[in-house]
C-alpha positions as a printed NumPy array, in Angstrom:
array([[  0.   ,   0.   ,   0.   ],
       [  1.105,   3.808,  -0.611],
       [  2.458,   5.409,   2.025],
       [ -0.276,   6.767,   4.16 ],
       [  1.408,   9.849,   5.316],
       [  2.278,  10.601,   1.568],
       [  1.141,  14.46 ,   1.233],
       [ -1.716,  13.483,  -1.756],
       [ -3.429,  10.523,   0.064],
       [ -4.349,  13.324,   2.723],
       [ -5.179,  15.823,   0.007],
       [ -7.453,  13.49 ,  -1.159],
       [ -8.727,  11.824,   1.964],
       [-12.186,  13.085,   1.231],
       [-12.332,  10.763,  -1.855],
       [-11.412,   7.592,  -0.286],
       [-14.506,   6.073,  -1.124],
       [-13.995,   6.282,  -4.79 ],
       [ -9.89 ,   6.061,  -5.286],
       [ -7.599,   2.86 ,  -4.64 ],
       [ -3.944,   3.751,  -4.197],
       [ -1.643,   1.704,  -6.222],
       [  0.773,  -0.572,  -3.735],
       [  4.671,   0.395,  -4.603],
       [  5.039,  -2.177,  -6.872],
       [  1.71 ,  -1.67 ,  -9.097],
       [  2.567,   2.206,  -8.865],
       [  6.329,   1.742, -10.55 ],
       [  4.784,  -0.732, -13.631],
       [  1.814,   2.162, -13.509],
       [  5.226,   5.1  , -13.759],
       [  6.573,   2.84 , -16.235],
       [  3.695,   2.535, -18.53 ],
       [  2.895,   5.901, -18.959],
       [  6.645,   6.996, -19.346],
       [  6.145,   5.15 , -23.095],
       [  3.341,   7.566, -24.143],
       [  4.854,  10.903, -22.335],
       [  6.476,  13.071, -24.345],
       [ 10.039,  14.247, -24.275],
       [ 10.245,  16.938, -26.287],
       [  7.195,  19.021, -24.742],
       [  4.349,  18.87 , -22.004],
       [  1.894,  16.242, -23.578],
       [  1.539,  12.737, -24.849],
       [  4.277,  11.407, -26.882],
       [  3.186,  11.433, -31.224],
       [  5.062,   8.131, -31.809],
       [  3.192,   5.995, -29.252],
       [ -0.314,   7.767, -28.924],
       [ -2.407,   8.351, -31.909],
       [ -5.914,  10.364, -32.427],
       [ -4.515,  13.36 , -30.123],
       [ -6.927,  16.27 , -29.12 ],
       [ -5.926,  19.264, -27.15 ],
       [ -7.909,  21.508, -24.761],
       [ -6.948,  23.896, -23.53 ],
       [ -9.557,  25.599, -21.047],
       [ -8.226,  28.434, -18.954],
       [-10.534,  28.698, -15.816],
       [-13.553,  27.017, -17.115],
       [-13.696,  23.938, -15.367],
       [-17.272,  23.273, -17.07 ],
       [-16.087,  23.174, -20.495],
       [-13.157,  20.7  , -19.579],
       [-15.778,  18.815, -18.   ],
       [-18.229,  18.752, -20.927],
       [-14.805,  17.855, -23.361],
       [-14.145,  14.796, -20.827],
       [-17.816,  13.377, -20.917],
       [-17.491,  13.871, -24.507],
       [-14.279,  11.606, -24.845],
       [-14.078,   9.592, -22.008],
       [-16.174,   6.315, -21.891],
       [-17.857,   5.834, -18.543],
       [-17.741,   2.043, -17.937],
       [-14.118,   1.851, -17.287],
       [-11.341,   1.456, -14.845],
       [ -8.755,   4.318, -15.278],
       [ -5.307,   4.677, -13.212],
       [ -4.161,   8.41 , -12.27 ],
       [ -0.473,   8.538, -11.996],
       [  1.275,  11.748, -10.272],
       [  4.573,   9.921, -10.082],
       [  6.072,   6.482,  -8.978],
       [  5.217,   6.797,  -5.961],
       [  1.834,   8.046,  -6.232],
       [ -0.798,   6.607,  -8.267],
       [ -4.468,   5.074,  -7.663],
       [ -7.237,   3.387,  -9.414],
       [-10.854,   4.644,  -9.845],
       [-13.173,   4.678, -12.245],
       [-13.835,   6.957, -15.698],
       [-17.153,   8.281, -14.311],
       [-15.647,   9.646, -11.002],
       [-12.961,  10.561, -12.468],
       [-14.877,  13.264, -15.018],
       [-16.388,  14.268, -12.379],
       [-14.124,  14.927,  -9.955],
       [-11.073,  15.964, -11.924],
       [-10.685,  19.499, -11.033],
       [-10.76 ,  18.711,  -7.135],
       [ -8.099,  15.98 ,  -7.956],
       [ -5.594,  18.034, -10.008],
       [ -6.167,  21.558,  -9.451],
       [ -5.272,  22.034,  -5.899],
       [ -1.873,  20.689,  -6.298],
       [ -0.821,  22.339,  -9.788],
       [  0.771,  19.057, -10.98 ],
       [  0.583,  17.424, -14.299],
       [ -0.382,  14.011, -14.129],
       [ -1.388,  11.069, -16.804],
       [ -4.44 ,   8.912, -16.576],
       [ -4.643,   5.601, -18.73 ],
       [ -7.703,   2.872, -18.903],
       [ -7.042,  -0.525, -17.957],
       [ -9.89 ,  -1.373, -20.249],
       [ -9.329,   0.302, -23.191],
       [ -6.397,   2.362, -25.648],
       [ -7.221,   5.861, -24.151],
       [ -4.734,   7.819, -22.423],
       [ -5.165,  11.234, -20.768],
       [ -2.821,  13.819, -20.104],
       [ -3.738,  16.696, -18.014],
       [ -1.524,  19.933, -17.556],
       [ -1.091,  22.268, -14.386],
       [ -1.879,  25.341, -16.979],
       [ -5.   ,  23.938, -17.461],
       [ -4.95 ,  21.647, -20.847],
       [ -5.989,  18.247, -21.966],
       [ -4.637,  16.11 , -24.255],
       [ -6.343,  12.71 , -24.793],
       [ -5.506,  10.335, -27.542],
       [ -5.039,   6.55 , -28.138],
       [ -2.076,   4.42 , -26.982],
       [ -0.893,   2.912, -30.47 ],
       [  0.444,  -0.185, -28.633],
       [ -2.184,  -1.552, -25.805],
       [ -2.379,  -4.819, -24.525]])
């Protein structure tokens, strides 16, 4: 299990309910995955392993990222939100629309989200952008 004192499993304390945090050993093959579809040349999802890639970018309206999500994001599915190796947790697609500005605005980091169920892969930006595409390899 993640560390329990680790600062975002109190930030998000209040959503217990909904998220499962990753154990260390899930969390690093969780790191690992989405390191293949990051890319290293600019904030965003990497063009040689994700295909179909849409931007957003939404300033302050949380609504409109919110409608874009609904839009794009199939709601019978398991998705896994990774902040960093050490911090990552399951929940599912619907809570996750939902609930994604309380999860990654107050802490102004990026994080990627990827199903377990299907290709899609999410990337969200602390300046307030989506990009969302489909991993090219997915097994």
């Amino acid at each position: 299990m993640i560390n329990k004192t680790h600062w975002r499993v109190e930030e998000l304390q209040h959503h217990s309910a909904d998220i499962v945090w990753l154990d260390a050993a899930d969390a690093r093959r969780a790191y690992d995955l989405v390191g293949l579809h990051d890319s290293k040349t600019h904030l965003g999802l990497n063009v040689d392993t994700v295909g179909s890639i849409e931007r957003l970018a939404f300033g302050d309206d949380v609504a409109i990222a919110t409608s874009w999500l609904r839009e794009r994001v199939p709601g019978i599915q398991q998705v896994v939100v990774v902040f960093g190796e050490d911090a990552c947790f399951v929940c599912s697609s619907v809570f996750l629309v939902e609930n994604w500005s309380d999860i990654f605005v107050p802490s102004r980091d990026d994080a990627m989200i990827y199903s377990k169920d299907t290709p899609l892969i999410l990337f969200y930006c602390h300046e307030n952008q989506f990009e969302l595409g489909q991993r090219i390899v997915f097994d």
